[in-house]
N, C-alpha and C positions, 0 to 999 in steps of 0.2 A: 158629498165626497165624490169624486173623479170615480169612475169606474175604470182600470186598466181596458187597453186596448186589445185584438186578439195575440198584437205581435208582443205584449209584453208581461210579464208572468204575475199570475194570480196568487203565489205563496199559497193557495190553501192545501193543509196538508191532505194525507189519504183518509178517509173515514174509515169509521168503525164498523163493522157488519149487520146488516138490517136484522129484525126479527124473522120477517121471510128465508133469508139465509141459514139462520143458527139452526129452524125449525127443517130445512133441508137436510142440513149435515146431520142432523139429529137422524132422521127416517134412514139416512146413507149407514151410518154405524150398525143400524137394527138390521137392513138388510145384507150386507156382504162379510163375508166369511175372516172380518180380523184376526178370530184365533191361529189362523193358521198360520206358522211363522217360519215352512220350510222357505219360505224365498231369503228371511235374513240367514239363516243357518248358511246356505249356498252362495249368497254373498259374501262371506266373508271366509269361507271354504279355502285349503292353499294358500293363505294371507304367509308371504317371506319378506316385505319390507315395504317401506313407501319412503316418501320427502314431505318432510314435515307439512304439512297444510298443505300438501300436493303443490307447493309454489311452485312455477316455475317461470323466472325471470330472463330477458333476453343481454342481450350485449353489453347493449347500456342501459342494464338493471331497470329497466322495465318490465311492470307483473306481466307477464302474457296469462299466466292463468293460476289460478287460489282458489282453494273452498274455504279458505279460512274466516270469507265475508259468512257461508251461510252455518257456520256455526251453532244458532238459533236451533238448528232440523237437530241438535240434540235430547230433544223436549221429546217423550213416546208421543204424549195426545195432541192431538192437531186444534191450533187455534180458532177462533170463529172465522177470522177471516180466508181459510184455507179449508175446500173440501178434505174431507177425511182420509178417501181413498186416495187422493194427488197427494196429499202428505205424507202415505206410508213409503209411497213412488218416490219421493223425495228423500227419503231417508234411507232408502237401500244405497239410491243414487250417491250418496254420501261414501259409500267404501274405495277405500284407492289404494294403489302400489301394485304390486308384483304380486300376481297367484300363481300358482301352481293348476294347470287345470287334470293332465297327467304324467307321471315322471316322463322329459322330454318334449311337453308343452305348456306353454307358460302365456298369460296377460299380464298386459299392463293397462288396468283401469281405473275412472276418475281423474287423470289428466289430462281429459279434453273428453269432450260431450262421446266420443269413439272409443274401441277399444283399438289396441294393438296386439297382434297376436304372434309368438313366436314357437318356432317349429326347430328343434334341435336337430340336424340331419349327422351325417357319419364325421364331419369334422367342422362346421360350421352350424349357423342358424339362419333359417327362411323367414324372413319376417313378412306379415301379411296385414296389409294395409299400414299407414303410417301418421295417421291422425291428420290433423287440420294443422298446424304448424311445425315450422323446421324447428322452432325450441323445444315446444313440446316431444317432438320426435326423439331430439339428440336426448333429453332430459330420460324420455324413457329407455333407450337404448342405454346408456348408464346404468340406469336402473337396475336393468336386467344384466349388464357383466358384472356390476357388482357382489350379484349374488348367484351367479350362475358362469363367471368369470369369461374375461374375453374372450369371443369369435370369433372369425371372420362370417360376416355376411354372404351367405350361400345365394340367394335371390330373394328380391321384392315381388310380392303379389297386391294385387290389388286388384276386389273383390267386385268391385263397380263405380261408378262415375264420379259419387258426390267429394263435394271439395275436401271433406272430414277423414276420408278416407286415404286422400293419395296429398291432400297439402303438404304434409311435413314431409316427402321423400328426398328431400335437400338434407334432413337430419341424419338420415340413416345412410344412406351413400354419398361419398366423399369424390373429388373429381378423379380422384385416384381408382377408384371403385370401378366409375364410369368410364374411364378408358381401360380399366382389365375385363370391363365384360360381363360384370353380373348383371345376370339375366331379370330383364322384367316383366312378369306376367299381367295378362290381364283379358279381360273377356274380349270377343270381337267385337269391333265398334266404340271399341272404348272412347277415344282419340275425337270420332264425329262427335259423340256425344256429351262429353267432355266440356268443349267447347262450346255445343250449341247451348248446353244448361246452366255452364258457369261463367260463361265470355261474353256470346251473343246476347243472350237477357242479361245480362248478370248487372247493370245498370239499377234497371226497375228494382231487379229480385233481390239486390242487397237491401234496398230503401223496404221491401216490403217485408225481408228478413228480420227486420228490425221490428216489428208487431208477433211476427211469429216465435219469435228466441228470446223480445223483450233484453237485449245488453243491456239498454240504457235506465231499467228502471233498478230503484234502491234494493237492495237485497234484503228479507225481511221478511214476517209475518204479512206483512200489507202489503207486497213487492211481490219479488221473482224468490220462486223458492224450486222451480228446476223447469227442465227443458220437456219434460217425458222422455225421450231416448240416453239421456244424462242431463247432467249439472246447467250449463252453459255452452255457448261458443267458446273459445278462444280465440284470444288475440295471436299476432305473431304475422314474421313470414310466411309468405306460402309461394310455391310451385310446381310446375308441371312437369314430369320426368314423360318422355315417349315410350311405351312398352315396344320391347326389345320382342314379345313371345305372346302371339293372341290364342287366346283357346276358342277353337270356332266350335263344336260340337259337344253332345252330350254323349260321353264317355269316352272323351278323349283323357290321354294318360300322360304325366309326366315324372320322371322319375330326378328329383332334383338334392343333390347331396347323400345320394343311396335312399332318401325316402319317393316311396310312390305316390302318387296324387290320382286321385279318381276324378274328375271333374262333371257338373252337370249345370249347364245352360238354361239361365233361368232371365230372360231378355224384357223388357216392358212390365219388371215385376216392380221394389221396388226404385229399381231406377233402370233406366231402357236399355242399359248393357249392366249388365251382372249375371255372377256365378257362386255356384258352391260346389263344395270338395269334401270327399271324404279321405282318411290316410289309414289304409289298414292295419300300419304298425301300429297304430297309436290305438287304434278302435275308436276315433274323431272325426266327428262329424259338425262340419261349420257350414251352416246354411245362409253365410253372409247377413244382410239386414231381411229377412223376409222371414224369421221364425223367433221375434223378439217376445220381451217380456212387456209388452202393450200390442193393445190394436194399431198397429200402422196408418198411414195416411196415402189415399188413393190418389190425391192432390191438395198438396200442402200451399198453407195460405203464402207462403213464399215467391208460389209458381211453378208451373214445372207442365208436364207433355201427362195428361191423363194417364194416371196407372190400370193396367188391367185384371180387375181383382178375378177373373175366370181364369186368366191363365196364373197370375197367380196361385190361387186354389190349386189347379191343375200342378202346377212345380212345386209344391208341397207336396200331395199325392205321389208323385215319381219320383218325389226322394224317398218317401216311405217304402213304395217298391223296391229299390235300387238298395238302397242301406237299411232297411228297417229289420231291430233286430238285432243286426251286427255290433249300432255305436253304443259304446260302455259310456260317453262322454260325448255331450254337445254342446260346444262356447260358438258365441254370434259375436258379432263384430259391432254392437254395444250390448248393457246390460250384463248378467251373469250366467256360467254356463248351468246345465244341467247332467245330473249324471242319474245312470242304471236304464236299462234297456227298456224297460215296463213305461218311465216317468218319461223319456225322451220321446218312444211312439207316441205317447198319449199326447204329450205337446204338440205334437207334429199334425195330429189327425186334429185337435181344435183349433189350431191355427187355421188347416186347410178348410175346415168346415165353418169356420169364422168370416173369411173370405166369402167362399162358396154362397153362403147364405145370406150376407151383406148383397152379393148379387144376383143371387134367382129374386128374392124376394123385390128389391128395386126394380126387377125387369118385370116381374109381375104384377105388382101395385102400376106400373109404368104402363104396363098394356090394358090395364081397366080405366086408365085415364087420367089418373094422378099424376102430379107436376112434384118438380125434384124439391118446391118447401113441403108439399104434401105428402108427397111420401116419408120425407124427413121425422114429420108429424105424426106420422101413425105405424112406423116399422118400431120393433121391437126385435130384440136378441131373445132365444130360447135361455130356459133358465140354466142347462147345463153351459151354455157361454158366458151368458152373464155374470155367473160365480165364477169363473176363474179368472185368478188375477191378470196372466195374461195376456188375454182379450179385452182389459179393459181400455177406456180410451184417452192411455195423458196423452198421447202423442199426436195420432188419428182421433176418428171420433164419428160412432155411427152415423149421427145427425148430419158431418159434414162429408163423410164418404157416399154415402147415400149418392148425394148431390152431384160427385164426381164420376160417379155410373151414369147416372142421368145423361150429363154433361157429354160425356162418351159415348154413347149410344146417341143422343138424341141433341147434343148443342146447347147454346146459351137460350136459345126459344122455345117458350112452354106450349106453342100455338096459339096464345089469345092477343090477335091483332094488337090488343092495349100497349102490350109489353113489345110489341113490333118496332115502334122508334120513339123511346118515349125523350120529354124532354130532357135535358141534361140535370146534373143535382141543382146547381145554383136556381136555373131557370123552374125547376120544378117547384124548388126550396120558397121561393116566392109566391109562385101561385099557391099553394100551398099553404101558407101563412095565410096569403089572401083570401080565402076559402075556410080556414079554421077561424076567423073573426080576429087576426093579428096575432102579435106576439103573446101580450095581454092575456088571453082569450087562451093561450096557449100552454103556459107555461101555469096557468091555474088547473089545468085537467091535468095536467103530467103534475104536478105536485100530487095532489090528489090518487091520482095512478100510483104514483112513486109509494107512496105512503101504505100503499093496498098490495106493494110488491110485483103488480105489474111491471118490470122493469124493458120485456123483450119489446111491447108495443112504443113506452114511453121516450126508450132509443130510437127508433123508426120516427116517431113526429117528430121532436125535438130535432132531431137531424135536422129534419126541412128547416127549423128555421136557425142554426146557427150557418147551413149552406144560404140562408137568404138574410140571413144580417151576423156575418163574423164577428162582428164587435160585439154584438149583443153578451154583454158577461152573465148575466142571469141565467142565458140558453148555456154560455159554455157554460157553466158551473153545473147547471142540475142534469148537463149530457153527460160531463165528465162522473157526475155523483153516479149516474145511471149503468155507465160500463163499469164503473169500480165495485160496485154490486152481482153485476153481471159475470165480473173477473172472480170475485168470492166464492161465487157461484158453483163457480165450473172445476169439473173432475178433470178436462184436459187440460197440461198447461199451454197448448199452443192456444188457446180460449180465454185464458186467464190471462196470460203474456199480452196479447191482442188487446182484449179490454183495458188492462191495468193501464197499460204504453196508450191507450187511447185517451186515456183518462187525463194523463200525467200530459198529452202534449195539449187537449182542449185548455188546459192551467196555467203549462209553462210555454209553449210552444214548443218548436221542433228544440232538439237537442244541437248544438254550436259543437259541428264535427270540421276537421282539417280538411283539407281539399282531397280527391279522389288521388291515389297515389300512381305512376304508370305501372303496365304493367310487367311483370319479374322479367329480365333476360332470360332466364331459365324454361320459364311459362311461352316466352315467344319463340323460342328456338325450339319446343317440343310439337309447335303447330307447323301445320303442313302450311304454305304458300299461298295455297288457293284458298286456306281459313281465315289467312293475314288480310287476305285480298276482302275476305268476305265479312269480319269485321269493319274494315273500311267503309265496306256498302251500308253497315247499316247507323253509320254514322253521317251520312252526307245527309244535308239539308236540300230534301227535294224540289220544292219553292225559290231558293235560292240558287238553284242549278238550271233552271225556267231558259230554255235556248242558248244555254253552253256545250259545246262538243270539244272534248279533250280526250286526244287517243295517245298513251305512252307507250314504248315499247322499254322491258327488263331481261334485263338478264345478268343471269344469278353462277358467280363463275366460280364459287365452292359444290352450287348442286347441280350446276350444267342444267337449270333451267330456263325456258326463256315464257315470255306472257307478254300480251298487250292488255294493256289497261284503257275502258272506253267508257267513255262518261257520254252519254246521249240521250235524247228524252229523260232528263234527270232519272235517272238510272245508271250507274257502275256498273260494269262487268268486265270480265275477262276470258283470254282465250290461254290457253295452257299449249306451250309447246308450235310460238308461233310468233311472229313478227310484222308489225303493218307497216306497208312499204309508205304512208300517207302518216305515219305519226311525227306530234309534233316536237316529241324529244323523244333522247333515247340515251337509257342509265343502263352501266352496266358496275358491276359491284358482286362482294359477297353479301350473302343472305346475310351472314353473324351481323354483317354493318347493320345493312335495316334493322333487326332487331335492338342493335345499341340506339338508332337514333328513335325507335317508337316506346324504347325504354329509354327516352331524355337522358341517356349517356352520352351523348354527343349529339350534335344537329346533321342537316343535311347539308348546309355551307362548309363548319367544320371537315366533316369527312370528303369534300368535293376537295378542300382545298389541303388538305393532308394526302391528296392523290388517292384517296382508298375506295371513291366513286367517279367512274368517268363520266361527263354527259355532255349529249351532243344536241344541236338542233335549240330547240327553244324551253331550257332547261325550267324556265321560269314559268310554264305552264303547272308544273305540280305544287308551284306555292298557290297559283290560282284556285289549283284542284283542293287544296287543303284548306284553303280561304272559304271552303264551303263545307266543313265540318262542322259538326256539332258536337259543342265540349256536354256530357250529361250530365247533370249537378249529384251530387250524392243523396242531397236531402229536397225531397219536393212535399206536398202537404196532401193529406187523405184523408183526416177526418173533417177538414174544413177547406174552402175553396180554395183553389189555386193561386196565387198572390202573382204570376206573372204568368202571364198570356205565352203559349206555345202555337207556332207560327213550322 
């Protein structure tokens, strides 16, 4: 019989859980503290309503988001195929609708992997943060006047960068909103970082998103049964609103609808602008994402700017000074809050010393010589960290924060020359093969391995050879049998998600996704000029730009800016607030246009010839200049060779 090919799918479904596995979950149950069951009590604390199966559908009745697939997580005991402790995590994650956290503060959670949090002030409500989509937003803002009856919207806050946070702000202010002026909050820096983490990479980081959040695999016992931080992603619109109001300092104040805001600057923590706040009226203390119900991630397989788990630590500490004590009540912007003053400190100081000791202890195994898999290998958490739930790790995960200290401190190179430039996977995958005595030769010790539960080393060779023979279906079958064991395996779900999705594309291959969609008018009109400019750069094809020189001049006659654009030694740049007297066109236009025409609302002919862009000189050099773009595909391959050559 034919063996399918890599590009065309294998049908085999998920397996069953090894013996090695069951006998893990097994020792996980004896050691961690399940009887304790204040986290579901507190989960479901304040519950005044939800939508049915959390659905929430958009325009044209498409789900954007449903728990009603993970239904299963009704079951108390966790299956074979799912660690123990990621199953109870799974099952908090399951509560949704509207709490109450205290009279005059209210969530809305389980509607999107985020929470939203709303702050009732002297005649309106501050809503803080606004989830990952404009449905999901509008959906929860309903939510809450339904049973808390209509507001007006006092001001958006938002707490820091990531997209989960500030996407849905299309839902919650209306254009009408936006021309009266409600204010939007946000840390400083927000805007640079914004963009560099969700626009400039955001390419790669969607495609690698996709291992870490697992969308695409089945929902299920042998699937995706949660994210660690919540449920899922959501689907939906998203956009970018510009904060109207940066908080630059720790203890700066704002006093917004008669309520006061204490603010404290917590920058390179989880995300490289972020803050938290406390409100005295309320005795509420929201420490954004950096004091959750898991150990966090120092750097998520997604990608991201090394987080700093010292200053971290550190900004835990100085909330404890600053508020510790005072809050009766602390809700995070996912997960569930906590309440009484005793239980709040107490979270606060193991968080910070969870951190903390994730990084003295990496820097000290680090300075006796040990490399970021070794220390990996041999750190340990104290057993007051260990038991609480926590610090455990769906989300983060010692084993792989370890590595992101490292990485921070000391780079991708552990010092042993070997690892200095070695071959690539393909090239390596090969020799490699040819050096283990073939495939043959191969796939007979990884059986064998496999069987013994070996599973960490038996991923590592097999690798080499389906990077040196993709078709080989024997190699994809027992690599894919090998991370789907691996996925069982694991307490975190971004480890499970990674594996299982590794598993499911060695089988079927990549998933059959619609094309990249542009990006929102909303999202382009909140970036500053010189980000539009800077996106641009890092789309040009530099190869293909090899002794072109192309200098534009713009100017922007809603923002009275003007720029030259210079393409030279295949390199884009630009000058801000200037005009080269040697360029070879020259556009003038509003800004709103570019935006319609890079959000394919209109072209750049169109708008020339509707008069709404003027150009002089040799207008036809910016098709040239665009003629050297690179469109970035959505889906490219990771766990098996590249299928088309990058140039």
């Amino acid at each position: 019989m034919t063996q399918p090919t890599a590009g065309e799918a294998s049908h085999e479904a998920p397996k069953a859980a090894s013996a090695p596995v069951i006998a893990q979950h097994a020792a996980t149950l004896k050691a961690l503290p399940f009887a304790d069951t204040r986290d579901f009590d507190d989960a479901a604390r304040g519950f005044l309503g939800t939508i049915e199966n959390a659905r929430v559908t958009s325009a044209q009745g498409r789900v954007v988001w449903s728990l009603e697939p993970y239904g299963f997580l009704s079951e108390e005991k966790a299956p074979a195929t799912v660690d123990p402790s990621l199953w109870r995590q799974s099952r908090l994650n399951m509560h949704h609708g509207l709490f109450e956290v205290v009279p005059g503060v209210y969530q809305v959670r389980g509607l999107d992997i985020a929470n939203m949090t709303l702050i009732e002030g002297d005649k309106g409500v501050i809503v803080v943060d606004t989830l990952t989509s404009i449905e999901g937003a509008r959906a929860a803002m309903e939510l809450y006047f339904r049973h808390r009856g209509k507001r007006p919207v006092a001001a958006v806050i938002f707490t820091h960068t990531h997209t989960d946070h500030w996407g849905g702000a299309r839902g919650v202010l209306d254009d009408a909103m936006l021309a009266a002026g409600v204010p939007i909050l946000a840390p400083n820096f927000f805007m640079e970082h914004a963009v560099s983490e969700n626009i400039i990479a955001g390419p790669a980081m969607l495609r690698r998103a996709q291992y870490q959040f697992g969308p695409f695999l089945a929902k299920g016992v042998r699937g995706h049964v949660d994210c660690g931080l919540g449920k899922t992603m959501a689907a939906g619109g998203v956009a970018l609103l510009r904060p109207t109001d940066l908080i630059i300092a720790t203890g700066d104040r704002r006093v917004i609808d008669g309520v006061e805001f204490e603010f404290q600057m917590a920058p390179n923590s989880e995300a490289p602008a972020e803050m938290h706040f406390f409100i005295p009226r309320y005795k509420l203390l929201n420490l954004a994402e950096n004091c959750t119900h898991n150990f966090h991630n120092l750097l998520p397989f997604r990608g991201a700017d090394v987080r700093d788990a010292l200053a971290w630590s550190k900004y835990l500490g100085e909330a404890l000074q600053m508020w510790g004590g005072k809050a009766e009540a602390m809700c995070g912007q996912h997960h569930w809050p906590v309440w009484g003053q005793a239980r709040i400190d107490s979270m606060i100081r193991e968080q910070r010393d969870l951190y903390k000791y994730a990084h003295d202890q990496t820097i000290r195994l680090m300075n006796h010589g040990l490399n970021a898999a070794e220390i990996a290998e041999t750190i340990r958490l104290p057993q007051s960290l260990e038991g609480a739930w926590h610090g455990r790790g769906y989300y983060g995960h010692i084993r792989h924060n370890v590595k992101a200290i490292y990485q921070k401190y000391l780079g991708w190179y552990d010092a042993n020359p070997v690892n200095l430039d070695p071959l690539p996977p393909v090239e390596a995958g090969k020799k490699y093969v040819e050096y283990m005595g073939g495939a043959d030769a191969i796939l007979t010790r990884a059986a064998a391995d496999f069987a013994k539960g070996e599973f960490r080393f038996v991923a590592q060779a097999v690798s080499h050879l389906v990077f040196a023979e993709p078709d080989n279906q024997a190699a994809r079958s027992l690599l894919a049998d090998t991370f789907e064991q691996l996925g069982y395996a694991a307490e975190s779900s971004t480890w499970r998600n990674a594996y299982l999705f590794g598993a499911q594309e060695l089988r079927q291959g990549m998933p059959k996704t619609p094309a990249r969609s542009p990006m929102p008018r909303e999202t382009l009109a909140a970036l500053r000029t010189e980000q539009l400019w800077d996106v641009l750069g890092i789309r040009l094809n530099g190869p293909k730009a090899e002794g072109k020189r192309i200098v534009l001049n713009w100017s922007f006659t809603d923002t009275g800016e003007t720029f030259v654009l210079n393409l030279e030694n295949s390199a884009l740049t630009y000058v801000r607030g200037a005009q080269a007297a040697d360029a070879q066109a020259s556009f003038t236009l509003a800004r709103s246009v570019l935006d319609e025409v890079i959000a394919k609302l209109t072209t750049f002919q169109d708008a020339v010839d509707a008069g709404r862009i003027k150009a002089s000189g040799e207008p036809q050099r910016l098709g040239e200049l665009m003629a050297l773009m690179d469109e970035f595909p959505r889906m490219f391959e990771i766990v098996e060779p590249k299928r088309t050559a990058v140039t």
